[in-house]
C-alpha positions as CSV (number, residue, x, y, z in Angstrom):
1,X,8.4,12.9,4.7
2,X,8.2,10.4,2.2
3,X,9.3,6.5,3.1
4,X,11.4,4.2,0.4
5,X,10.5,0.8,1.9
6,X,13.3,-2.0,0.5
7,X,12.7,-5.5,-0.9
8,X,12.5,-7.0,2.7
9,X,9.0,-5.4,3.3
10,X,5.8,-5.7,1.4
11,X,5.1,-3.4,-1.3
12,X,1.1,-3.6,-0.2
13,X,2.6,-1.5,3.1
14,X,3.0,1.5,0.8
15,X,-1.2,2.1,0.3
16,X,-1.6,1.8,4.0
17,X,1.2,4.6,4.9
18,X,0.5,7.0,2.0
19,X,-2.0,9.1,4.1
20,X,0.6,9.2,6.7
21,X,3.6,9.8,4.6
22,X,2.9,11.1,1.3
23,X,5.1,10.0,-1.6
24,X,6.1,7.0,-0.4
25,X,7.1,4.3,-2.2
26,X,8.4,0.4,-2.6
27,X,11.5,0.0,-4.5
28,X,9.1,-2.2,-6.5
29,X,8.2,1.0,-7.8
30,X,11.1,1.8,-9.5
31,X,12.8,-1.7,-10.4
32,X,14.8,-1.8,-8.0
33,X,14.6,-5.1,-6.1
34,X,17.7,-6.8,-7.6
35,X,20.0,-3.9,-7.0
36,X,22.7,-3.4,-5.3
37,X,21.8,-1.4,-1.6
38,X,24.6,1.1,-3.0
39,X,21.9,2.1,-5.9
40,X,19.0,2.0,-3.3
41,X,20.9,4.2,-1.1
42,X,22.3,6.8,-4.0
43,X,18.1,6.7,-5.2
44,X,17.0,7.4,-2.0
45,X,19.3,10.4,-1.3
46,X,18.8,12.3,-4.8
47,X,15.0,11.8,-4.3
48,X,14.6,12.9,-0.9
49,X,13.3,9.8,0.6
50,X,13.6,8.2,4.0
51,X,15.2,3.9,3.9
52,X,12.8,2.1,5.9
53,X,14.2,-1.2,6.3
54,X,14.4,-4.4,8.5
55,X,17.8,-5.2,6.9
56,X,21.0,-4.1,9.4
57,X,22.9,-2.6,6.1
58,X,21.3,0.1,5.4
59,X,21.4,1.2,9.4
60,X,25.2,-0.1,8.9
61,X,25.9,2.6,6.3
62,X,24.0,5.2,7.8
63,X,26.4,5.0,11.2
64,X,29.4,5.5,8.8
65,X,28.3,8.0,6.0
66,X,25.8,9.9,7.6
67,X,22.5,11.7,5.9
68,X,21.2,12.2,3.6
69,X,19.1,9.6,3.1
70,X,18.0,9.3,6.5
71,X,17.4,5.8,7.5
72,X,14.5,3.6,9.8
73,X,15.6,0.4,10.9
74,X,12.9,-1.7,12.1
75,X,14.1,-4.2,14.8
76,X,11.1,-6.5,14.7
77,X,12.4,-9.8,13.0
78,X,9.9,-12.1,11.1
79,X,6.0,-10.7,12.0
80,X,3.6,-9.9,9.7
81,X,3.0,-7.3,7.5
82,X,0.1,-5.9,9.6
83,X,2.9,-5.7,12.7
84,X,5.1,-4.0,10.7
85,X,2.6,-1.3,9.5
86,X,1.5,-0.9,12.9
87,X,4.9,-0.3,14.6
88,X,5.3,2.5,11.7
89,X,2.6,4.3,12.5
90,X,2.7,3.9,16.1
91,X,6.2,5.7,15.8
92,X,5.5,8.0,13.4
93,X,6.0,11.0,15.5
94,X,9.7,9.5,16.4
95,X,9.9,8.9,12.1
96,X,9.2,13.0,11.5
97,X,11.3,13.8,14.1
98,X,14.0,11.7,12.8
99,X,13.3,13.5,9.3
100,X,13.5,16.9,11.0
101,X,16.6,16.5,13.1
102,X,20.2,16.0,12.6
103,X,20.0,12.4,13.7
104,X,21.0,10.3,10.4
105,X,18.7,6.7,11.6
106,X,16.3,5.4,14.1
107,X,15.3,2.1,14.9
108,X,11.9,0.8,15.9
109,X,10.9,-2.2,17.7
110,X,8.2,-4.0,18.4
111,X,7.7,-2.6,21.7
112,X,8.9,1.2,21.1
């Protein structure tokens, strides 16, 4: 499972998760941090990666259009980046079964 993190989370996140998620990426990483979440989302879908975002759109869309792309909506609100990282990884189980089900999202919180 390969993550797409958006512009609301550190690019310097993507490092730390590739051993756990291969593939991943920032949209950084393809120019796209001025775009519209409509080209984020189309991206995401034809490339087969997961939205991992703190921003309620892209868990917005997902409750109306469905999968694919799959999105991860991070309730956590302003924390740092090393908080962020670690409440990816502590649900990463939850993540791949998110990628493996039927379930179009998931959200993670600082205490799930």
């Amino acid at each position: 499972m390969k993550l797409l993190l958006d512009q609301h989370l550190s690019y310097r996140l993507v490092p730390k998760l590739s051993d756990f998620f291969p593939g991943s990426k920032h949209v950084k990483d393809f120019e796209m941090t001025e775009v519209d979440d409509e080209v984020i989302w189309q991206f995401a879908a034809t490339n087969d990666f997961v939205i991992v975002s703190k921003d309620t759109d892209f868990f917005h869309r997902s409750s109306v259009r469905g999968s694919p792309p799959k999105v991860i909506f991070l309730r956590v609100g302003n924390c740092t980046s090393k908080r962020i990282l670690a409440t990816i990884l502590d649900n990463r189980t939850r993540s791949q079964f998110c990628n493996e089900s039927h379930r179009v999202s998931s959200h993670f919180g600082m205490n799930s």
